[in-house]
Backbone bond lengths (Angstrom), bond angles and torsions (degrees), N, CA, C in turn:
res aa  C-N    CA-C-N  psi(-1)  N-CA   C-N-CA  omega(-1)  CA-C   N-CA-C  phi
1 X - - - 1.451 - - 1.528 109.81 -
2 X 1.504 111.87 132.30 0.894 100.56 -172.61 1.654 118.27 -110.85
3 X 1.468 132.97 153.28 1.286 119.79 -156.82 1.427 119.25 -95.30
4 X 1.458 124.80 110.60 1.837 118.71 -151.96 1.825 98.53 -57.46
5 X 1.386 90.87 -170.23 1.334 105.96 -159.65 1.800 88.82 -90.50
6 X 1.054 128.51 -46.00 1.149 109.83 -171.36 2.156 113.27 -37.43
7 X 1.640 95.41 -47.78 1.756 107.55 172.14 1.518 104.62 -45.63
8 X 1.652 107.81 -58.19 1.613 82.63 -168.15 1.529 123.34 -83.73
9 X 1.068 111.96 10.73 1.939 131.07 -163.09 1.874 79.98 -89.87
10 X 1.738 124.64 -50.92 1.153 97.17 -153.94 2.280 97.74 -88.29
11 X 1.222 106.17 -9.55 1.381 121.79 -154.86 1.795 80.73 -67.37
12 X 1.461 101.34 -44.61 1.186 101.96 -178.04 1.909 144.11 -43.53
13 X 2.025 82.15 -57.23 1.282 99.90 150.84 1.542 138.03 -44.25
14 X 1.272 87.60 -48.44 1.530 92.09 161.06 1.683 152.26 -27.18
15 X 1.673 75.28 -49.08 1.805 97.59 -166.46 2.096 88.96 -100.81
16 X 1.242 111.58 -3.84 1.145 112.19 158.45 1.592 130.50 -73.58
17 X 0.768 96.26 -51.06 1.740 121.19 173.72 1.824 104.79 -55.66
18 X 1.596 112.35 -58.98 1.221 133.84 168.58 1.613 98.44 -27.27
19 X 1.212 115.38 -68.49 1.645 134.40 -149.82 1.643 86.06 -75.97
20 X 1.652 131.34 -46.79 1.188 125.99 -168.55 1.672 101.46 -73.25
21 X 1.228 115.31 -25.54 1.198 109.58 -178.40 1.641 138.76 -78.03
22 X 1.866 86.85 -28.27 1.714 106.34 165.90 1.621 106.48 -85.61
23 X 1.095 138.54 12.90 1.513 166.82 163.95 1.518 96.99 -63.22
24 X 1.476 97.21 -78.19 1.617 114.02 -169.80 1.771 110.12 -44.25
25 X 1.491 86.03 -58.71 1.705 94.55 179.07 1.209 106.84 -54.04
26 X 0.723 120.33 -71.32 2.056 115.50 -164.84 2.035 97.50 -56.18
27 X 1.043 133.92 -15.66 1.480 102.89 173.77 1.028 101.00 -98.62
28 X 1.719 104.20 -179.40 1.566 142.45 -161.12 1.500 99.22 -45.53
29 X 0.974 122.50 131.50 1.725 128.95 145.74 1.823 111.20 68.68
30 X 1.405 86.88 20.16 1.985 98.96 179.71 1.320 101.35 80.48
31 X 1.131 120.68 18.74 1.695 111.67 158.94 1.754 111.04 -131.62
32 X 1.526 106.50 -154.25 1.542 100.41 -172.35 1.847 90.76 -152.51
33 X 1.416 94.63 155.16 1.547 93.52 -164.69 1.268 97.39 -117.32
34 X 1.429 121.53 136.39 1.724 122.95 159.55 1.503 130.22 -107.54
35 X 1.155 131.45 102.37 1.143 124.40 -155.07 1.348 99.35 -114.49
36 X 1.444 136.60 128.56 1.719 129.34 154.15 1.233 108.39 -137.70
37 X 0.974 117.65 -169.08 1.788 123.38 175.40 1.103 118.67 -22.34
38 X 1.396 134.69 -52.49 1.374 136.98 -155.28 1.447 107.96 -96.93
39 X 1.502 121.79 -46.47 1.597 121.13 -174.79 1.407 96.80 -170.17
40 X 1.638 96.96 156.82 1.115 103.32 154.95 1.736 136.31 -108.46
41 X 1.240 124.03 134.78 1.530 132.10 -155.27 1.407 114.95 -112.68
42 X 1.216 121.96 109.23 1.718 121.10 169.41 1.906 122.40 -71.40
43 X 1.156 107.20 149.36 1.326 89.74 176.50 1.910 82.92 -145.37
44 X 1.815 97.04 134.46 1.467 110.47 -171.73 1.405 117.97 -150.78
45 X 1.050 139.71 -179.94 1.606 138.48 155.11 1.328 108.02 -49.79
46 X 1.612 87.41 121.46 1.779 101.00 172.53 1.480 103.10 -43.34
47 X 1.305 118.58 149.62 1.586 151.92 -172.62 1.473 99.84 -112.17
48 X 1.401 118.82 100.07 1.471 132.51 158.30 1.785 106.95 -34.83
49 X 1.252 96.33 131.89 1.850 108.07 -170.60 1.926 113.22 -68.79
50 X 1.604 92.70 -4.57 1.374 102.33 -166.79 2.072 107.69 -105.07
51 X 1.361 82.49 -9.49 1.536 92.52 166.19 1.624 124.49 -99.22
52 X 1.140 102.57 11.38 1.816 114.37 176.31 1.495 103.38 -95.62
53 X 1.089 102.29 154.67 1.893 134.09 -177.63 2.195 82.19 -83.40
54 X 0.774 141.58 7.95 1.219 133.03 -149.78 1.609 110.70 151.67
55 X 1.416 123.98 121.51 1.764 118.31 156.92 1.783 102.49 -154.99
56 X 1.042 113.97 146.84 1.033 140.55 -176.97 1.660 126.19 -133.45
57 X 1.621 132.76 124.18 1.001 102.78 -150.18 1.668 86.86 -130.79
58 X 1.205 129.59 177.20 1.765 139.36 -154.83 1.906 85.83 -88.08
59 X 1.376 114.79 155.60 1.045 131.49 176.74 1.219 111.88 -36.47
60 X 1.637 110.16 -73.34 1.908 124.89 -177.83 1.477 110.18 -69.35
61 X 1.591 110.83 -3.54 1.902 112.15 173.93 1.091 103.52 66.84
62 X 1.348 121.82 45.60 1.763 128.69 175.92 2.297 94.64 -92.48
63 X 1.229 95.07 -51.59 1.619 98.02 -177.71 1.488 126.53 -129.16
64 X 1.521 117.91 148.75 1.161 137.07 -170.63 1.183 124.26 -95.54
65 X 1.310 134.06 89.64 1.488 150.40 155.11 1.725 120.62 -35.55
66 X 1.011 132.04 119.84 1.960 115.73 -162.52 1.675 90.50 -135.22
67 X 1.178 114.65 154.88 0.999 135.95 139.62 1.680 120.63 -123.29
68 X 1.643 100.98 117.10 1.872 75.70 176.33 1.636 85.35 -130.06
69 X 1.813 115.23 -162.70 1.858 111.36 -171.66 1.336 98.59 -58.75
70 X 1.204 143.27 -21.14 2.133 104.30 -163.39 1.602 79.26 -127.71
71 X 1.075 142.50 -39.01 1.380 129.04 -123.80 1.628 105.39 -134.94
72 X 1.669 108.72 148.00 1.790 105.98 -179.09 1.941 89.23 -100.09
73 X 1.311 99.90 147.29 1.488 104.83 176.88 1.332 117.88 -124.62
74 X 1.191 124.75 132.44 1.913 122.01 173.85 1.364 97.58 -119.06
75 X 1.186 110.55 140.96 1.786 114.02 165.20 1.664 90.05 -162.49
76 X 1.492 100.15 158.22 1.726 124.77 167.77 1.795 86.31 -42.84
77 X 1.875 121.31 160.99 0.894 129.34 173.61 2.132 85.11 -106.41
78 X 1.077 95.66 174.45 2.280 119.43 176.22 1.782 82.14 -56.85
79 X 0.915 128.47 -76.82 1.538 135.98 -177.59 1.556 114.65 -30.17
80 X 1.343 103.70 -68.52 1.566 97.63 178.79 1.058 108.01 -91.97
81 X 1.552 142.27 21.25 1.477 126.91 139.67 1.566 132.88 -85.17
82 X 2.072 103.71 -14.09 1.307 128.66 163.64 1.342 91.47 -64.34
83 X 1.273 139.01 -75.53 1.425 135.72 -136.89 1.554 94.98 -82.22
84 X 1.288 152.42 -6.35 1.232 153.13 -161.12 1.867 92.79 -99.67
85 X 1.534 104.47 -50.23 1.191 113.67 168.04 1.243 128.58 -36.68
86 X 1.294 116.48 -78.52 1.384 131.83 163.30 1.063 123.24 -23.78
87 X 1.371 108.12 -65.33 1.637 120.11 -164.65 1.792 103.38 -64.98
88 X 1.501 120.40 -15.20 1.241 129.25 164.21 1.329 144.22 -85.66
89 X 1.263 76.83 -12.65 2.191 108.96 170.14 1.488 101.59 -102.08
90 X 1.152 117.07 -20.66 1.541 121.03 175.90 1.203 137.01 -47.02
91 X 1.842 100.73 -42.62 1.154 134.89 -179.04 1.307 113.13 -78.85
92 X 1.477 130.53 120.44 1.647 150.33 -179.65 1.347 111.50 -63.75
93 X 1.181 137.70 131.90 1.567 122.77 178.25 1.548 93.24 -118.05
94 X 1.149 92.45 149.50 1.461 117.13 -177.63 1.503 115.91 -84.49
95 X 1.612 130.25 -9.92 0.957 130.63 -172.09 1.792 108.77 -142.14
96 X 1.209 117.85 170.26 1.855 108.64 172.04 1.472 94.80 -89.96
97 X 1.514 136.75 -14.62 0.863 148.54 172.65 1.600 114.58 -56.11
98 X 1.197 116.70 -78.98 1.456 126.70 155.31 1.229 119.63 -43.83
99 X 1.219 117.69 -40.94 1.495 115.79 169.72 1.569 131.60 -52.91
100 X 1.474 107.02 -38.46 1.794 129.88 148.85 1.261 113.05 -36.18
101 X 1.373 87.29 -67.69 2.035 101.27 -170.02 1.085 95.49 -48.37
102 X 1.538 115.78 -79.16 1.591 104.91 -156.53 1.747 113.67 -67.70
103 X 1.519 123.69 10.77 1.403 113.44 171.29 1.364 100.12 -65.97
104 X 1.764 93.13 -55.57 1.728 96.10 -168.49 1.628 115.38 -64.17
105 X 1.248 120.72 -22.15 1.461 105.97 176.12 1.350 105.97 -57.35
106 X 1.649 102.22 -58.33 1.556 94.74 -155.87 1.583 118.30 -56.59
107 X 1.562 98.22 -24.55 2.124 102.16 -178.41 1.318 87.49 -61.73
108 X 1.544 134.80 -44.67 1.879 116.14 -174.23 0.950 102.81 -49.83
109 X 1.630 123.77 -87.89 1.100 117.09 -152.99 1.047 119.29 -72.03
110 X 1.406 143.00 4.52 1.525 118.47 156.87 1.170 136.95 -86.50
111 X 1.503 102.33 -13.43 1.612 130.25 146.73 1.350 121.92 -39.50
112 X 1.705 106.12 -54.58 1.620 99.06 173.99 1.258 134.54 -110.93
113 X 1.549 88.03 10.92 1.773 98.43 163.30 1.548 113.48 -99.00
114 X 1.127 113.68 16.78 1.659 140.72 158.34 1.606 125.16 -107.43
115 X 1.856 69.62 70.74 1.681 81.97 -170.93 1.431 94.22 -161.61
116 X 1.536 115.96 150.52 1.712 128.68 173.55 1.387 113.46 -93.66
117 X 1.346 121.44 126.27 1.314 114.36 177.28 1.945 97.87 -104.38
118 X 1.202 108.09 130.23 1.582 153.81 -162.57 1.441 114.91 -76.00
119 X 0.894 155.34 50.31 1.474 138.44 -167.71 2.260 100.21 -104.35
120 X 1.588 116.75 114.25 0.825 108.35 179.26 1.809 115.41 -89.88
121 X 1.676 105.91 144.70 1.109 99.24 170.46 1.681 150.57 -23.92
122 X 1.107 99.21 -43.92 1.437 94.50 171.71 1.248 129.72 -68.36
123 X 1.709 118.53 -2.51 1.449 132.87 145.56 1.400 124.51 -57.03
124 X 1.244 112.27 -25.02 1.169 127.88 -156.54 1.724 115.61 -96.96
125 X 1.386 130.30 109.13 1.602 120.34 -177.29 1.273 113.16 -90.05
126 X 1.908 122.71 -21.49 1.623 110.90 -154.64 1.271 91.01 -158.96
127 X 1.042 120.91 146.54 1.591 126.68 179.81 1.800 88.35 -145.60
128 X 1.489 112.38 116.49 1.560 122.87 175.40 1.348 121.14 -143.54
129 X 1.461 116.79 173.85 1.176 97.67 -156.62 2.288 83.82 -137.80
130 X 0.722 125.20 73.88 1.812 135.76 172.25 1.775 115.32 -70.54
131 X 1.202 109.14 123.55 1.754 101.03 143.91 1.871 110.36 46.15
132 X 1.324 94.16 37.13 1.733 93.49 -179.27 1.267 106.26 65.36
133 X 1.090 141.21 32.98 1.458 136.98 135.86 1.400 144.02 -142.13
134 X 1.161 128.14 136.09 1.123 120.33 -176.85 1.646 119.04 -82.74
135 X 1.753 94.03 152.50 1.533 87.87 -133.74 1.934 76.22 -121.19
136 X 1.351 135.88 120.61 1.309 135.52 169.91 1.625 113.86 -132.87
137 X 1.754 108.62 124.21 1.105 126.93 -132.59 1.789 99.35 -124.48
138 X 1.106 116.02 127.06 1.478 104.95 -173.48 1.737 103.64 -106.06
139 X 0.967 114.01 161.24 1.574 122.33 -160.47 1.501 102.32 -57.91
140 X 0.794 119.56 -19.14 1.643 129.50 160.43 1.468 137.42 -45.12
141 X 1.993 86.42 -49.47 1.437 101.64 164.81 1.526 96.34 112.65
142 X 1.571 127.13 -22.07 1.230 136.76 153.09 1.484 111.49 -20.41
143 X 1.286 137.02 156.93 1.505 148.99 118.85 1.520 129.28 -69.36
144 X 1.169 88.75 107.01 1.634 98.55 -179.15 1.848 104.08 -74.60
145 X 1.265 107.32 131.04 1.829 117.50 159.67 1.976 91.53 63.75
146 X 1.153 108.31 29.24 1.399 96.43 158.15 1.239 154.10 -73.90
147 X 1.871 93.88 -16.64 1.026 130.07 -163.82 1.534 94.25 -102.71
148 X 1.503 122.42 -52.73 1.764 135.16 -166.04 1.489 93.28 -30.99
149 X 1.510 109.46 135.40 1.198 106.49 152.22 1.897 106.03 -152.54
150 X 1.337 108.55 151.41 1.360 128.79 -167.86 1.144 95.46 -131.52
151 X 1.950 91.60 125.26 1.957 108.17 176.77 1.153 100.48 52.40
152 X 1.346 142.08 39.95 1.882 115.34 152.79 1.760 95.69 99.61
153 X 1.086 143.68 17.27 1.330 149.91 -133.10 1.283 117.35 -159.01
154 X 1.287 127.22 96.18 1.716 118.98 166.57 1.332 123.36 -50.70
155 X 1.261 140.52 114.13 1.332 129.87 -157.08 1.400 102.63 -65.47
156 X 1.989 112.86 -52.01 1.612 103.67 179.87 1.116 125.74 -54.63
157 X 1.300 129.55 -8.84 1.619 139.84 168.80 1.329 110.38 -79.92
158 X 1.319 120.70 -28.69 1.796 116.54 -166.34 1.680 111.15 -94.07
159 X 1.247 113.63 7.05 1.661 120.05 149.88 1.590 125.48 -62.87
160 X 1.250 98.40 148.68 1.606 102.97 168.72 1.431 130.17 -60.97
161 X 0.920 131.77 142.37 1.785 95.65 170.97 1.330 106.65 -79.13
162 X 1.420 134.58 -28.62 1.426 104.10 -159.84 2.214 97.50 -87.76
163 X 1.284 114.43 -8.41 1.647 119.03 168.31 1.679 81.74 -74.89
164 X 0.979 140.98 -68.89 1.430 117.03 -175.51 1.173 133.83 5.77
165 X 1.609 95.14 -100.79 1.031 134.67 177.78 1.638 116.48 -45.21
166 X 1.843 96.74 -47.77 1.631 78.27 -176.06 1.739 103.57 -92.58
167 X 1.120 134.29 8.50 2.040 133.30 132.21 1.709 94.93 -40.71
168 X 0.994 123.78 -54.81 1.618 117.01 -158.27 1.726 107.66 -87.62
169 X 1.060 113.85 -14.30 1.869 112.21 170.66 1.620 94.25 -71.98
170 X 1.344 105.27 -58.94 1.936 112.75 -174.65 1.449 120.07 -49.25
171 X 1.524 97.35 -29.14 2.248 88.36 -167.55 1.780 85.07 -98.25
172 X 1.671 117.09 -27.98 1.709 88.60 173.45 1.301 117.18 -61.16
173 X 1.220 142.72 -45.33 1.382 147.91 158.83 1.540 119.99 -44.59
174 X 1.048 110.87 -37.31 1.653 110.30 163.43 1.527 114.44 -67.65
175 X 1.363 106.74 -70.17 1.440 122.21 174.30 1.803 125.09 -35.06
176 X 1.014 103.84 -64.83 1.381 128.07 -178.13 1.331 130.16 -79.20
């Protein structure tokens, strides 16, 4: 019997995640740094929301907004890494075969979607708050996470305004 492609498409992923994950380990301070032209980006152990100078989290509590002293932080919030969970245990497998696979996928990826992605201030030119969205601007003049979207959802749109706004009193005072 042979194992369809969907098995080896996710078996695959897997050993992807694996490689991103022995990544993590070998850099600086339990994370791994990416730096090219545009900025440079940390990726580390999610940062508890109660240890930020500032956090703010998306309407449905899928993601985590941070302010802490040097650095802006995004990571999955406990909520939308439960519900990411679920919805992956949800799924019936048709085989004990598949049933493996997708154990081990899901231990990857929730492993490495249990993680903070890092961007420190001095990347950073503008932190604003426009027209229902928050608007974060890299010294470039770029939009950072303008594009991100979770569930069907622009993340800079799925803030409050008044969590906005007061994210945007904190990073001018941080920032500036």
């Amino acid at each position: 019997m042979k194992p369809s492609n969907q098995i080896l498409s996710t078996a695959f992923l897997f050993i992807l995640f694996q490689f991103a994950l022995a990544a993590q380990v070998i850099g600086q301070s339990g994370g791994i740094t990416i730096s090219d032209d545009e900025m440079d980006v940390f990726f580390t152990e999610r940062i508890p929301p109660s240890d930020a100078i500032e956090a703010i989290q998306t309407r449905e509590g899928s993601v985590d907004l941070l302010l802490t002293e040097n650095d802006l932080v995004i990571q999955f919030s406990n909520k939308g890494l439960e519900k990411m969970a679920a919805e992956i245990q949800g799924d019936k497998s048709d085989s004990q075969f598949e049933a493996i696979i997708k154990s081990m996928v899901s231990s990857g990826v929730q492993t490495f979607l249990d993680r903070a992605m890092i961007i420190p201030y001095y990347e950073i030119d503008e932190i604003s708050y426009s027209d229902g969205r928050l608007i974060i601007l890299n010294k470039d003049g770029k939009e950072i996470f303008g594009d991100l979207e979770f569930n069907d959802s622009k993340v800079v749109e799925n803030f409050s305004r008044r969590d906005a706004r007061k994210f945007v009193s904190a990073a001018e005072r941080l920032l500036y």
